[in-house]
PAGUVEX-331516 format. One line per 4 residues: number of its first residue (from 1); their letters; for each residue x, y, z of C-alpha. Coordinates in steps of 0.05 Angstrom, whole numbers, plus 5000, padded with zeros to 4 digits. Layout:
N
NUM = A = X Y Z ~ ... .
//
This chain:
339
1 = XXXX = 5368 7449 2367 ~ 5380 7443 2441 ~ 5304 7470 2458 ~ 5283 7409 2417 .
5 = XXXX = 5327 7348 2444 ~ 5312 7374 2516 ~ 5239 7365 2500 ~ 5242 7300 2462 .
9 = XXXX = 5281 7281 2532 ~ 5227 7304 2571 ~ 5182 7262 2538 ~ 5213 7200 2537 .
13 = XXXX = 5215 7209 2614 ~ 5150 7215 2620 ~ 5129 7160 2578 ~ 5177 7115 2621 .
17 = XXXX = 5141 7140 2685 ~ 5074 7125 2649 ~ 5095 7056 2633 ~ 5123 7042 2702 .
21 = XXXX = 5063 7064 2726 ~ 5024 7013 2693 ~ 5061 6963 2710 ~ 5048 6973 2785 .
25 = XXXX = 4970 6983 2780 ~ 4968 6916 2732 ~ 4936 6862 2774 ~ 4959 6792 2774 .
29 = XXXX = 4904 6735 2727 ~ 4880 6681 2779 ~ 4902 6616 2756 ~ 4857 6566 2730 .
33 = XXXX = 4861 6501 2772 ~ 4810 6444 2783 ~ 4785 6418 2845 ~ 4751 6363 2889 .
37 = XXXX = 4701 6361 2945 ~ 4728 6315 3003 ~ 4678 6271 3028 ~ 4672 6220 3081 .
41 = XXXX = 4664 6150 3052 ~ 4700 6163 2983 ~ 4760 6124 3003 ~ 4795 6102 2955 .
45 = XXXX = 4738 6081 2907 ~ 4740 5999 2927 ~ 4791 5952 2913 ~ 4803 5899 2857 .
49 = XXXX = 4819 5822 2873 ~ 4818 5758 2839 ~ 4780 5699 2867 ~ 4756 5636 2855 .
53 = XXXX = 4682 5600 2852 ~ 4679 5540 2903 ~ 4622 5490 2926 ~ 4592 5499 2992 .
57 = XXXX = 4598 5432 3005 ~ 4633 5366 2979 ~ 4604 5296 2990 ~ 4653 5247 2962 .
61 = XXXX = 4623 5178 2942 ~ 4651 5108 2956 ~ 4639 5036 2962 ~ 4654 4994 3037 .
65 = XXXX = 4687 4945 3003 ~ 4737 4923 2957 ~ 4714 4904 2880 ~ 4728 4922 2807 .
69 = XXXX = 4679 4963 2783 ~ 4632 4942 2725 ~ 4587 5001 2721 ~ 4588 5088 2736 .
73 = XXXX = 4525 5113 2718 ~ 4543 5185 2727 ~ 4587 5234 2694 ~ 4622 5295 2711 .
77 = XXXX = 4572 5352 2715 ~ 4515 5316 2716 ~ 4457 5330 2768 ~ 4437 5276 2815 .
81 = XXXX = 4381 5267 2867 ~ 4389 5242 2936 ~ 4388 5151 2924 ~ 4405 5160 2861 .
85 = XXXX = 4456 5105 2836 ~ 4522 5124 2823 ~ 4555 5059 2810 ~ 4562 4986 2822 .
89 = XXXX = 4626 4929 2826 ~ 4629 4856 2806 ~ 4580 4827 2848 ~ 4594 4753 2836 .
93 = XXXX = 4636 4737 2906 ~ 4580 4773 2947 ~ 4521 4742 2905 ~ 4561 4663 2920 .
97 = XXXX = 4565 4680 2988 ~ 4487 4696 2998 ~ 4470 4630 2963 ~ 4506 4599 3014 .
101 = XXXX = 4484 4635 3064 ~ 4410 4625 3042 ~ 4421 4546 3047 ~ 4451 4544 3114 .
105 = XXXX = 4389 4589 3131 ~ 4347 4534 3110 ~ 4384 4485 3137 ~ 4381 4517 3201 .
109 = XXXX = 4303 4525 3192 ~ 4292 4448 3181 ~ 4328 4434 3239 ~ 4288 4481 3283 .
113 = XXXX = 4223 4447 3262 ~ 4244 4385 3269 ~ 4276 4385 3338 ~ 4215 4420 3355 .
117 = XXXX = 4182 4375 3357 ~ 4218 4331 3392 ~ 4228 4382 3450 ~ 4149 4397 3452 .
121 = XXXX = 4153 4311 3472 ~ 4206 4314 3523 ~ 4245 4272 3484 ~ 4293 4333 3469 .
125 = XXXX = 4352 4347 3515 ~ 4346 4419 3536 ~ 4417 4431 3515 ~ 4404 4405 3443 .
129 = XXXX = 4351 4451 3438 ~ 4383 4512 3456 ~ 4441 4483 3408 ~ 4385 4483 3351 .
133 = XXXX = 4363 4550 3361 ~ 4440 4587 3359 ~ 4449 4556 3302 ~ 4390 4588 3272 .
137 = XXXX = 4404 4653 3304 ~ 4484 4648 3269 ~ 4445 4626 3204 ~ 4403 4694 3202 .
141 = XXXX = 4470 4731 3218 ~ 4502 4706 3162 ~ 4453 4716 3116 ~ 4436 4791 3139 .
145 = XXXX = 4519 4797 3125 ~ 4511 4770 3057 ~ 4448 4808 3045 ~ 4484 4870 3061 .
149 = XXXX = 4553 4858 3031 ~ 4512 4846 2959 ~ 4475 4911 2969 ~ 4548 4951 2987 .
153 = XXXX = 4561 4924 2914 ~ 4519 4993 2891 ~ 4535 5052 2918 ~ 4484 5109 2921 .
157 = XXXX = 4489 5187 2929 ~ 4459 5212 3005 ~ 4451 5277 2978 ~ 4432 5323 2915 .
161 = XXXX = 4481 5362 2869 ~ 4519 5359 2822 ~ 4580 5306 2796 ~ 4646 5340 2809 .
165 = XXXX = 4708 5311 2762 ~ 4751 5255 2780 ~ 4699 5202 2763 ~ 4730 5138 2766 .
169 = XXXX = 4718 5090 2703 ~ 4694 5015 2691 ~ 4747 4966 2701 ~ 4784 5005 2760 .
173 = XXXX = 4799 4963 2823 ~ 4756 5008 2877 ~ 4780 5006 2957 ~ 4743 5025 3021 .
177 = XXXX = 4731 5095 3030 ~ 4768 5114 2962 ~ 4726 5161 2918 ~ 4684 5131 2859 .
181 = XXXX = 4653 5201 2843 ~ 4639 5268 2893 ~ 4575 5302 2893 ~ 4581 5370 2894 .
185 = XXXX = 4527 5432 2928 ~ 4524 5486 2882 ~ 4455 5511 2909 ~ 4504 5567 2943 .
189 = XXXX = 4575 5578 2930 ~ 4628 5603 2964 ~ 4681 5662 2928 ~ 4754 5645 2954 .
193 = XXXX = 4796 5707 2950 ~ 4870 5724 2976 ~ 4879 5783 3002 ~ 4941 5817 3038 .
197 = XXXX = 4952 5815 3102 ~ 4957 5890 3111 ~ 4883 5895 3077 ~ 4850 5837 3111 .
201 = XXXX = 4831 5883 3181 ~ 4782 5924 3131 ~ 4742 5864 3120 ~ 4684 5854 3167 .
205 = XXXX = 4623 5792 3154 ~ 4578 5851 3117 ~ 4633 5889 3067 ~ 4605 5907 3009 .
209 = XXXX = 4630 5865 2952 ~ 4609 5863 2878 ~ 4625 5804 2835 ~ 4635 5794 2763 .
213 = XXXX = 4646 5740 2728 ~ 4678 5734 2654 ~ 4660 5654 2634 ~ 4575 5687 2643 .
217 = XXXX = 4593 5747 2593 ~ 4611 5784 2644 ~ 4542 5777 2704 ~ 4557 5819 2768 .
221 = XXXX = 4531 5791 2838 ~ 4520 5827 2900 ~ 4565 5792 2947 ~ 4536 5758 3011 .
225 = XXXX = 4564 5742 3083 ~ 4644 5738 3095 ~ 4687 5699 3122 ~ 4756 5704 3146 .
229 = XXXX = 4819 5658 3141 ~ 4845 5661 3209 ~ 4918 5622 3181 ~ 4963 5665 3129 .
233 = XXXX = 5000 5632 3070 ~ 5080 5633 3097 ~ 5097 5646 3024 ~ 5051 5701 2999 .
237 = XXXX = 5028 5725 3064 ~ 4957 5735 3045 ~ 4891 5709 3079 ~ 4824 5676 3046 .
241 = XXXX = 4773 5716 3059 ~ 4702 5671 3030 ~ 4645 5707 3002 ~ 4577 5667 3011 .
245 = XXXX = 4533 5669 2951 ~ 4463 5651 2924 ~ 4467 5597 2858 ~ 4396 5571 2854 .
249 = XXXX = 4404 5575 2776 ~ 4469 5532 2781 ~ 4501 5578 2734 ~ 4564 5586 2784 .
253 = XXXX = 4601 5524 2784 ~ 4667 5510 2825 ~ 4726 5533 2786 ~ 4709 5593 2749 .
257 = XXXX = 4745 5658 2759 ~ 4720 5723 2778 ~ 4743 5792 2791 ~ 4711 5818 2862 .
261 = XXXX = 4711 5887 2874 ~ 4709 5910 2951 ~ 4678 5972 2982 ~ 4711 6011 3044 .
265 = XXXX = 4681 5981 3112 ~ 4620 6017 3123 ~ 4618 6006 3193 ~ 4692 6059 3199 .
269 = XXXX = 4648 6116 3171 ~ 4690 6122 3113 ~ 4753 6155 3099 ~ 4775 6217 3068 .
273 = XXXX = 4819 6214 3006 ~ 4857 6247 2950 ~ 4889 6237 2883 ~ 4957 6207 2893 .
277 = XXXX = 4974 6263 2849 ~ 4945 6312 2888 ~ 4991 6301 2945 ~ 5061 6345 2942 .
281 = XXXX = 5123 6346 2981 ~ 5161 6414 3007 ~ 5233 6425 3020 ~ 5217 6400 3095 .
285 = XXXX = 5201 6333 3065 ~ 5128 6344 3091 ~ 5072 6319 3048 ~ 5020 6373 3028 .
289 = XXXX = 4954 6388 2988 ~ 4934 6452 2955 ~ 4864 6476 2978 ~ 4816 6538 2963 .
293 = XXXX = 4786 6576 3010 ~ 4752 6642 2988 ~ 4784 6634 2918 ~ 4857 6628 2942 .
297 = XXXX = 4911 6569 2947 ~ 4937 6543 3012 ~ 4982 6499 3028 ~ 4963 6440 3082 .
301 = XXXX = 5009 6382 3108 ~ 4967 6316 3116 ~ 4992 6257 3142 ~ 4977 6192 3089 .
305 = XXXX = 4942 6132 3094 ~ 4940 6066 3050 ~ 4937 6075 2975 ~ 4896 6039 2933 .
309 = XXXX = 4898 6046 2858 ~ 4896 6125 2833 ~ 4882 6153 2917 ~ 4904 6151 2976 .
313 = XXXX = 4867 6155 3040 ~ 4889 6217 3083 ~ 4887 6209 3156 ~ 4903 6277 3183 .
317 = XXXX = 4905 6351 3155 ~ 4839 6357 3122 ~ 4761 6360 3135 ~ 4711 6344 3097 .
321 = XXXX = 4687 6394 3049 ~ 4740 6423 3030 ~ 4757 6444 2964 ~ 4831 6405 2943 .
325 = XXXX = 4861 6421 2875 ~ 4864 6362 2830 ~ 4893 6401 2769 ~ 4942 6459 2761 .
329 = XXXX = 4970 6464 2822 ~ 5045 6470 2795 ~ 5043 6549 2795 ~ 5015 6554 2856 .
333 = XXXX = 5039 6597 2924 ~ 5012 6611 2986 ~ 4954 6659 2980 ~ 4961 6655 2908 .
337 = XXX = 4879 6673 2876 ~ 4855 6617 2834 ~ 4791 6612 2792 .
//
């Protein structure tokens, strides 16, 4: 009976020494992670403003003088040709005062002939016939006046374009230099955008911008030349940065909205970047990455740049091509081997 519990002792030792054994020789699974090639130039993958379609240029319409008027021959987004009549005022006063001016330019006339003839006689006093002819030279004056203040009646557009709003209606009592109607030069447009003023360094005349606009079902333009706001708003603290564009189809027009997406400046080279989520912090409060070299983790502090949507641009701590985990980086260690 002894004999046989000694043995069965025996070899539950053994079996323990077997299983410890194992346990020793049993090599640890790499962990399954994902990762992400750094590259130069795929910083933070653009950014996302709002802007706004504007003319190029304005050219607001009005009459010289004073009037009601009693025609507008134009409405709001119509196109117009250089000359073109926009619209006239009550012509009556202007119209009197060139009949009148038209008989004392006749007057004036008969007068001439007649004392010329008496001066080619002699019979003329020389001052009577220098009298003679100022009052024909005031008579033309008058009349070119009259001439003139009839035509100022109708008021025509210098240039081409198109009507912007704010058309003013029949009946209206028009003033010097107040707007009947502005003509508006959509052959190029300009995209207004705000931007912040901790974003508007990145912008240089030739940053890649694409446009898309929602009212045209949803058309993308290249963007063209840009141009920066040199004063910021004191309440939002943003700039205007302009983005020049082609319209010869007129299918932009001032107003519409558009979302404009902006590349990294080309002309910095690029910028490495990460997943925000990528990015961890130790117990030192340092900020560090996971990366793989020769299928293990490592741990590397990088100092952070600007975020923009999901990344962030790193400025120090790693080169490009390296291999930074993206995914499954919560069970990693130093040196840990990852698949």
């Amino acid at each position: 009976m002894n004999r046989t519990k000694t043995f069965l002792i025996a070899v539950a030792a053994m079996s323990l020494m077997a299983c410890s054994g194992n346990k020793t020789e049993r090599k640890a699974e790499p962990i399954a992670v994902e990762t992400e090639t750094v590259k130069a130039g795929s910083d933070l993958q653009g950014r996302t403003y709002v802007g706004v379609v504007e003319e190029e240029s304005s050219t607001s319409i009005s009459f010289t003088g004073s009037g009601t008027l009693t025609r507008v021959y134009v409405e709001e987004g119509q196109a117009v040709r250089a000359g073109q009549l926009i619209a006239e005022m009550d012509k009556t006063q202007a119209q009197n005062m060139l009949a009148a001016a038209e008989a004392q330019m006749k007057q004036a006339n008969d007068a001439l002939a007649r004392m010329k003839q008496l001066h080619d006689n002699g019979s003329l006093p020389e001052i009577k016939w220098v009298e003679t002819q100022s009052a024909v030279e005031q008579a033309q004056a008058t009349l070119d006046l009259a001439k003139k203040t009839l035509a100022d009646c109708s008021v025509r557009t210098p240039v081409s374009g198109i009507i912007g709003k704010g058309v003013k209606e029949v009946g209206e009592t028009v003033l010097p230099a107040l707007p009947v109607a502005s003509v508006l030069n959509i052959n190029k447009v300009r995209i207004v955008v705000s931007v912040p003023e901790k974003e508007i360094s990145d912008f240089t005349p030739k940053t890649p911008t694409v446009i898309s606009v929602e009212a045209l079902g949803g058309r993308t333009y290249q963007g063209g030349i840009i141009t920066k706001g040199v004063e910021a708003d004191e309440t939002t603290h943003t700039y205007d940065i302009k983005i020049h564009l082609q319209n010869a189809d007129h299918s932009l027009l001032p107003g519409m909205v558009c979302q404009v997406k902006a590349s990294p400046n080309p002309s910095q080279g690029g910028r490495l970047s990460v997943p925000i989520t990528a990015v961890q912090k130790n117990a030192k409060g340092e900020q560090f990455v996971w990366t793989v070299k020769d299928g293990k983790a490592h741990r590397n502090v990088v100092t952070m740049g600007r975020a923009s949507g999901n990344r962030i641009a790193i400025e120090q701590g790693l080169a490009e091509g390296e291999q930074v985990v993206t995914e499954g980086y919560q069970k990693l260690s130093e040196g840990t081997e990852v698949k």
